[in-house]
N, C-alpha and C positions, 0 to 999 in steps of 0.2 A: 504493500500500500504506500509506503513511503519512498518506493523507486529503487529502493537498493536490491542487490539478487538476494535469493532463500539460505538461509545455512545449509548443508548437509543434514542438518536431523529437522529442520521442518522440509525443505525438500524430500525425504523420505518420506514425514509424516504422512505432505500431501499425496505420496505416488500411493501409499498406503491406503490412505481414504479412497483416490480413483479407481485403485484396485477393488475395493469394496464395492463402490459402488455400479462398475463393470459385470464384480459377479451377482451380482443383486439384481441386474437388470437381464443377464444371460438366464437366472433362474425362473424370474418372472415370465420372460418367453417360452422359456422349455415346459413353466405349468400351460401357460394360454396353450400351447401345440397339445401337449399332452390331452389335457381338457378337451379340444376340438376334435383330436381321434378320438377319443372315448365319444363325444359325443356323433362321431363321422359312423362309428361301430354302432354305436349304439341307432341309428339312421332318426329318420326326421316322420312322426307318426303325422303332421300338419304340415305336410310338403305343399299340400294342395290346396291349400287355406288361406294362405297369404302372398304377399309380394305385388309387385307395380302390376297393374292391368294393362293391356294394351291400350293403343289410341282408340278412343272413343270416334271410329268413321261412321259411325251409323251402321255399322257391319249386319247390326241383325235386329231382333225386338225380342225379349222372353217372355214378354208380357209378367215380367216379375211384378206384387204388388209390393209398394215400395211405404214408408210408414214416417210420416213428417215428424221430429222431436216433441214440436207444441202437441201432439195428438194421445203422448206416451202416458199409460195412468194404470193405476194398481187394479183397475178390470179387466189388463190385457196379461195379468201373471202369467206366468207357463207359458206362452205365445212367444212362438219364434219369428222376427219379424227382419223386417231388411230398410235400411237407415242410409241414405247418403250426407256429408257433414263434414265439416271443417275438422280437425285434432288442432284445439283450441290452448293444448296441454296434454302432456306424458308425464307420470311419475311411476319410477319401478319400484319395488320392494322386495331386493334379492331380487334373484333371478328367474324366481319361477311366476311371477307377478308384476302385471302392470294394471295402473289405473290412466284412465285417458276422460279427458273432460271433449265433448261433443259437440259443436256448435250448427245449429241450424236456423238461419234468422234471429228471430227473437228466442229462443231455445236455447239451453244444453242442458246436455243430461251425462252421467258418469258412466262409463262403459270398464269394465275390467276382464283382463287378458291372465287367464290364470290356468296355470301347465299343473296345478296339482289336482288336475282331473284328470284319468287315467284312457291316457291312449284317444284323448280327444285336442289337448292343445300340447304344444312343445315347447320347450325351454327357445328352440330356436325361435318358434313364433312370437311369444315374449320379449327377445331381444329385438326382434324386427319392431313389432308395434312401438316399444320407445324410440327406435329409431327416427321414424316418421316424422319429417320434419314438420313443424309447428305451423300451422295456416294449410296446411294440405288436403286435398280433399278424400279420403275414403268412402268404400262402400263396402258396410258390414252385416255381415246375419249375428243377430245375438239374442238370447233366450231374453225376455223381460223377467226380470224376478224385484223382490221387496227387498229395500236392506233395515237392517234390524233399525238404524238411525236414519232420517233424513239426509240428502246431503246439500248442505247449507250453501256450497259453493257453484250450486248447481240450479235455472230457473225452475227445471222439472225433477225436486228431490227426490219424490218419494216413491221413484224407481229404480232402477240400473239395467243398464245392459251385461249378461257375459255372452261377450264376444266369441262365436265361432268361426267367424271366418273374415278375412280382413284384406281387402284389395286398394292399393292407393290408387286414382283413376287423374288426379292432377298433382302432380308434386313440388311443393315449394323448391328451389333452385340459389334464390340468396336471400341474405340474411336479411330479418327484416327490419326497416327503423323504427318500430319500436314495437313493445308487446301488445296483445289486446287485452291484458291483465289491467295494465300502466294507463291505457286508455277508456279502462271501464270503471275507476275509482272516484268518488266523491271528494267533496273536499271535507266531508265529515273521516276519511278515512286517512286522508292526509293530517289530518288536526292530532289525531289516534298516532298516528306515526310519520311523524316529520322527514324520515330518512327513505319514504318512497319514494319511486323516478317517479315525475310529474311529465307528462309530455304537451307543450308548450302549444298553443294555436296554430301558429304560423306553421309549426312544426307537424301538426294536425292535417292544416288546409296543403300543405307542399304534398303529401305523402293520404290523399284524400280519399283513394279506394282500400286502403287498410285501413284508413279511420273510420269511415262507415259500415265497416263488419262487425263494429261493438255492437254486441245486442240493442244498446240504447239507443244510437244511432238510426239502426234497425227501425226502429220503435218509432223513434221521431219522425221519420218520412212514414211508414203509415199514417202516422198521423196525420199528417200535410198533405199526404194523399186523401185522407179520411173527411177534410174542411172542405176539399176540394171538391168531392164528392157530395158531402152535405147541402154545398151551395149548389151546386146544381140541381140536386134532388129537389130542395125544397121550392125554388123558383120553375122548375119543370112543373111541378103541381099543381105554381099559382099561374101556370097559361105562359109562360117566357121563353121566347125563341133566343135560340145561343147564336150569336152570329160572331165574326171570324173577320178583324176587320185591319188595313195594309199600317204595316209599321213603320213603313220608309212613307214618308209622305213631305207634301212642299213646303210646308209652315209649321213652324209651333207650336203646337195641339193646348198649350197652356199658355202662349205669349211668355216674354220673358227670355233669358240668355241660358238659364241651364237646360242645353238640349246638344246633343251630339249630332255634328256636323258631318253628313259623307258627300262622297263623289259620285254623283248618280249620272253615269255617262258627262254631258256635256255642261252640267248646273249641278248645282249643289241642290243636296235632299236632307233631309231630318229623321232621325229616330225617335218615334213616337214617343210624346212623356206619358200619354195617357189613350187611350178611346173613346175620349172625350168626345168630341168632335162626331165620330164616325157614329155615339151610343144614339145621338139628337138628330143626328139625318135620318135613322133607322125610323126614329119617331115621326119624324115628319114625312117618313113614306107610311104611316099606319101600322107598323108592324107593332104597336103598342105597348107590349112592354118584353125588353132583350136582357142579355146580360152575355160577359165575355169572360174568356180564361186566358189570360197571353201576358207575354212578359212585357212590362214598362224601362223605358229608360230616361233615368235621372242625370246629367249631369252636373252633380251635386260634389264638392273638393269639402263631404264632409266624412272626416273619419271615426264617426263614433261608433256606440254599440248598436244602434239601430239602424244606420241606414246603410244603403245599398244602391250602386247606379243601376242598378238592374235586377228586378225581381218581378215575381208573378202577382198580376194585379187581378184581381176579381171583381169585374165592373158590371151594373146593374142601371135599368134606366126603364123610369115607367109614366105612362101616360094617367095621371088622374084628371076627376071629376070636381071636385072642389077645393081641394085643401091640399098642399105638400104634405102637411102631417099624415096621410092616409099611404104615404108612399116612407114616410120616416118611419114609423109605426108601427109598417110589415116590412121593414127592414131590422126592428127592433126585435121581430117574431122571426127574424129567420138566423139572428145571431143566439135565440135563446133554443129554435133547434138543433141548431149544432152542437151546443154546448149540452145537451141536455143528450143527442145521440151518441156523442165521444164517449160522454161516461159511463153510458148501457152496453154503446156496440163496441167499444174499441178497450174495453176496461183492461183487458192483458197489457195491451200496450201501454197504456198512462201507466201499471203497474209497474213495468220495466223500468220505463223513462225516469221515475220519482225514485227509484234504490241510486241514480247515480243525481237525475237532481231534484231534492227534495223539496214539494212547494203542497200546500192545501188546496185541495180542491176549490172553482174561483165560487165567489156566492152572488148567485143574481134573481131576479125578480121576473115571475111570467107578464109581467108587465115591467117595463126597464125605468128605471126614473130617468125623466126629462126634466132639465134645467136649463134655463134659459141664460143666455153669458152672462148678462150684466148679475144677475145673483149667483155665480160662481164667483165674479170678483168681490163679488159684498163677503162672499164666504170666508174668501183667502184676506182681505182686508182685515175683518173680524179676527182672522188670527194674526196678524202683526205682519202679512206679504202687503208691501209695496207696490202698486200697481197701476197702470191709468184705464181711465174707462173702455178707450177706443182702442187698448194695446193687444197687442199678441199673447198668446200667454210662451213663454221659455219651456223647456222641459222639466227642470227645477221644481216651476209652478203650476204644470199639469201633474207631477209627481207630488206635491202638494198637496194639492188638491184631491189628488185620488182616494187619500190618506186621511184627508177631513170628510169626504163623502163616505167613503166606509165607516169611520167613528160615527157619524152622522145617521147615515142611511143604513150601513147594514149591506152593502152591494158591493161589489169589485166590477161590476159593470153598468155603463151609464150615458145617458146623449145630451150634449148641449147644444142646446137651440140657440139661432138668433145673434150667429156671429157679425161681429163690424163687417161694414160692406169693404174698407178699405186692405180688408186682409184676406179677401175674397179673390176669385179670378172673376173676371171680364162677363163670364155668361152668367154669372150670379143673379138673382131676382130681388132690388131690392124689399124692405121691409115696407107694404103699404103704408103705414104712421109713422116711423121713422127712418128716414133715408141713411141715417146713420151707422143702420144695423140691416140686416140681411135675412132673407129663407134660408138659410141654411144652417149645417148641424153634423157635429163629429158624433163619433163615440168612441168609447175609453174602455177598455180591459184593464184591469190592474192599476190606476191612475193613466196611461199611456194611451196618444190617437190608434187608434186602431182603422177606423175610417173615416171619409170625410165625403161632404155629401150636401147637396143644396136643390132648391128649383130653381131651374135656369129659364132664363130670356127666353121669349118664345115669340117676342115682338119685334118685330124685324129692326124698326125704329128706333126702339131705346136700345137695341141691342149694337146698332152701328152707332150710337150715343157714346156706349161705355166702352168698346173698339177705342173710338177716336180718345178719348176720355184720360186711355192708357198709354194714347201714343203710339196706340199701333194702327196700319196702314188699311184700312177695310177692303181695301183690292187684294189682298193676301189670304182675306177671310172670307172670298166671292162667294164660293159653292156651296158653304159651310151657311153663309147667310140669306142665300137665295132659298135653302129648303124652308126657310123661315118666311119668306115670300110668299110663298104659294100657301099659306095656310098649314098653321101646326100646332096639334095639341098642346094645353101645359101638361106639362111633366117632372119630374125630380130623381135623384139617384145618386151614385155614388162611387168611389173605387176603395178599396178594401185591399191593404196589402198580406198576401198569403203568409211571410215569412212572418209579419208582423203578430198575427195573431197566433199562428202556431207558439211562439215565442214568449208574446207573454199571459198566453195561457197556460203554457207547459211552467213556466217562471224560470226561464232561463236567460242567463244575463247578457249573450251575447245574439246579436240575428245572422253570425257567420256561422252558428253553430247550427239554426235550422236551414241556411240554403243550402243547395246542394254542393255545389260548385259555386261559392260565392263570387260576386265582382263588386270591390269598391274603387277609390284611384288609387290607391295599390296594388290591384289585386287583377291580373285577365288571366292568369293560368293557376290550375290546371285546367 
């Protein structure tokens, strides 16, 4: 260590130790050899049971029936069944035993690989099954049976598989960044133990298709699928055509400078911020009342927890008879059946989601309370917020607010009427008695907009009034203003962002964590 040579007798010492350690490792070889004849003598009674399966070309059909994890329960005992599934995890115990955790969607269940049943599995097939590398896919036949305990680590406990037969059919090939152990823990568990790997968002979103194999993950796009589906169902019902309307379009769908600019052959084109536009021409052809499923673009240099340039908008638009309120109203009924079907039909999944992020079921009202803006501001005044009459509210002070209306009211869900016209867009309807204030009206989940939503212009007049009014050019807005020409119902409506409310209804802090593929200005891959 100090650079000088060895003496003679620690030079000795060390040839001494090498020698040691030479025949310690010559011995260790000569058991592995010995042990593999013995076991080569002894031959393989599960030759036929395990190993890589060929490529999957569509070669044949067996018509095997095949047995989804979620479906597995202590009424299929004794029943030999056939499972395709991630190996989520291997743990051996000695040699003649292995436990392997399962994963299928929102599922797993504990399978165990165990040679001390006679002439039905082998030490060699044991050593294979740990092998298997981790995120791989096999396909296995295994008896169901009960274990004396639950296994806690596991969605579907209170069974197990033993494994008889075990074929890898896609095999993981390199290492992954990171577990889906690491990726499926709470920060209740982090708090338990400070010394776990924590895997970081960015580090989440870079590496996206191994992060959405967490069961939770899993769980969460059901669900987003499940809102997505509700909204349609329930406007299907009330008579609403789904229409499908062009994203690249010539003008600004909301006026204003956040819109992203392309090349559309020889002029420049727009990417829709909304369907705005396209939901009120539909009306003014009579189609009465529409609604759309298509992605919005923001371009919005905001980087916080909520927003997103680009996410899926769920827009709605309907022609009434007297009142905007008759169109806010049963928009208020069709936010309480979603909510109200997630927790019947999709209860597995909210189950999964709340083990990694824990939040209360939301509390809302078969009829939603309406409050009209100016007594939201009387509310938050009342408590010591700062605020002018004609102002915006911050997020600060919608999260405020949400928080005195739940003390208050007793609701996590709620609409406010009768916002300022000045924070309104262009097609807004003002407020008959006060020009000040407007038909329109958000709603809130959790203190937070969830949607926003007014009765728009339907007079061609005031509507190229409030055009000019903002400065923008009414020859831009021709086509859009001409349906308003020829005679057009009034009407009212909305857009509702998907991510938004999956988000914070689930109570989850971040909205990168329910897109799929997020995009903010950081962010266009993966």
């Amino acid at each position: 260590p100090d650079g000088k040579p060895l003496s003679k007798k620690a030079l000795k010492k060390l040839e001494k130790e090498l020698e040691k350690e030479q025949k310690k490792k010559e011995r260790l070889e000569r058991e592995a050899a010995e042990r593999a004849a013995r076991e080569d003598a002894e031959g393989d009674c599960a030759a036929d049971k395990y190993g890589k399966a060929e490529i999957n070309m569509s070669q044949k059909q067996t018509n095997t029936v095949w047995t989804e994890v979620k479906n597995l329960s202590t009424a299929m005992e004794g029943q030999t069944v056939n499972i395709q599934a991630r190996v989520q995890n291997s743990r051996p115990t000695g040699n003649k035993m292995c436990f392997l955790v399962l994963r299928e969607g929102t599922a797993t269940v504990q399978g165990l690989v165990d040679a001390n049943r006679d002439n039905i599995i082998s030490k060699k097939m044991v050593k294979y099954a740990n092998s298997v590398s981790r995120e791989s896919i096999v396909s296995i036949t295994a008896v169901v049976t009960v274990p004396r305990e639950p296994v806690k680590s596991c969605t579907v406990g209170d069974v197990e598989l033993t494994v008889n037969s075990l074929f890898v059919t896609s095999q993981v090939v390199e290492d992954l960044p990171f577990s889906i152990e690491d990726a499926s823990r709470s920060e209740q568990d982090y708090e338990k133990d400070p010394t776990l790997n924590r895997v970081l968002l960015d580090t989440r979103l870079n590496n996206r298709v191994i992060d959405l194999r967490t069961v939770t993950n899993n769980a969460i796009f059901k669900l987003q699928a499940a809102v997505g589906h509700l909204f349609r169902e329930y406007l299907t019902n009330q008579k609403f055509t789904e229409i499908h309307s062009p994203k690249i379009i010539g003008t600004a769908s909301e006026g204003g400078s956040n819109v992203f600019q392309v090349t559309y052959f020889k002029r420049n084109a727009y990417l829709a911020q909304s369907p705005q536009l396209y939901k009120q021409m539909c009306i003014a052809a009579d189609f009465g009342r529409v609604y759309e499923v298509a992605p919005v673009f923001r371009a919005e240099d905001s980087n916080t927890y909520r927003h997103l340039t680009e996410y899926v908008g769920l827009d709605l638009e309907c022609a009434f008879r007297e009142h905007y309120h008759e169109v806010m109203y049963m928009i208020g009924d069709m936010f309480v059946y979603i909510f109200k079907n997630l927790e019947s039909r999709w209860a597995h999944e909210l189950e999964v989601v709340r083990q990694q992020y824990p939040s209360e079921p939301i509390k809302f009202d078969e009829k939603p309370l309406r409050l009209e803006y100016k007594d939201a501001i009387a509310l938050l005044r009342k408590h010591g917020v700062e605020i002018e009459d004609l102002a915006d509210l911050t997020t600060p002070q919608e999260r405020e607010l949400g928080k005195l209306i739940k003390k208050e009211y007793g609701t996590d869900f709620y609409m406010l009427d009768k916002f300022p016209s000045g924070i309104r867009p262009f097609y807004t309807m003002p407020d008959p008695t006060n020009p000040d204030y407007s038909n329109s009206y958000d709603f809130f989940l959790r203190g937070e907009e969830i949607m926003s939503g007014a009765q728009r212009i339907h007079d061609p007049v005031l509507l190229t009034e409030r055009i000019k009014a903002l400065g923008i050019e009414p020859e831009s807005l021709k086509d859009y203003i001409n349906g308003f020409e020829y005679g057009c119902p009034p009407h009212a409506g909305g857009g509702v962002g998907l991510e938004r409310v999956v988000m914070f209804y689930l109570g989850i802090g971040n909205i990168r964590n329910v897109s799929l593929f997020p995009r903010d200005p950081k962010r266009v891959e993966p």
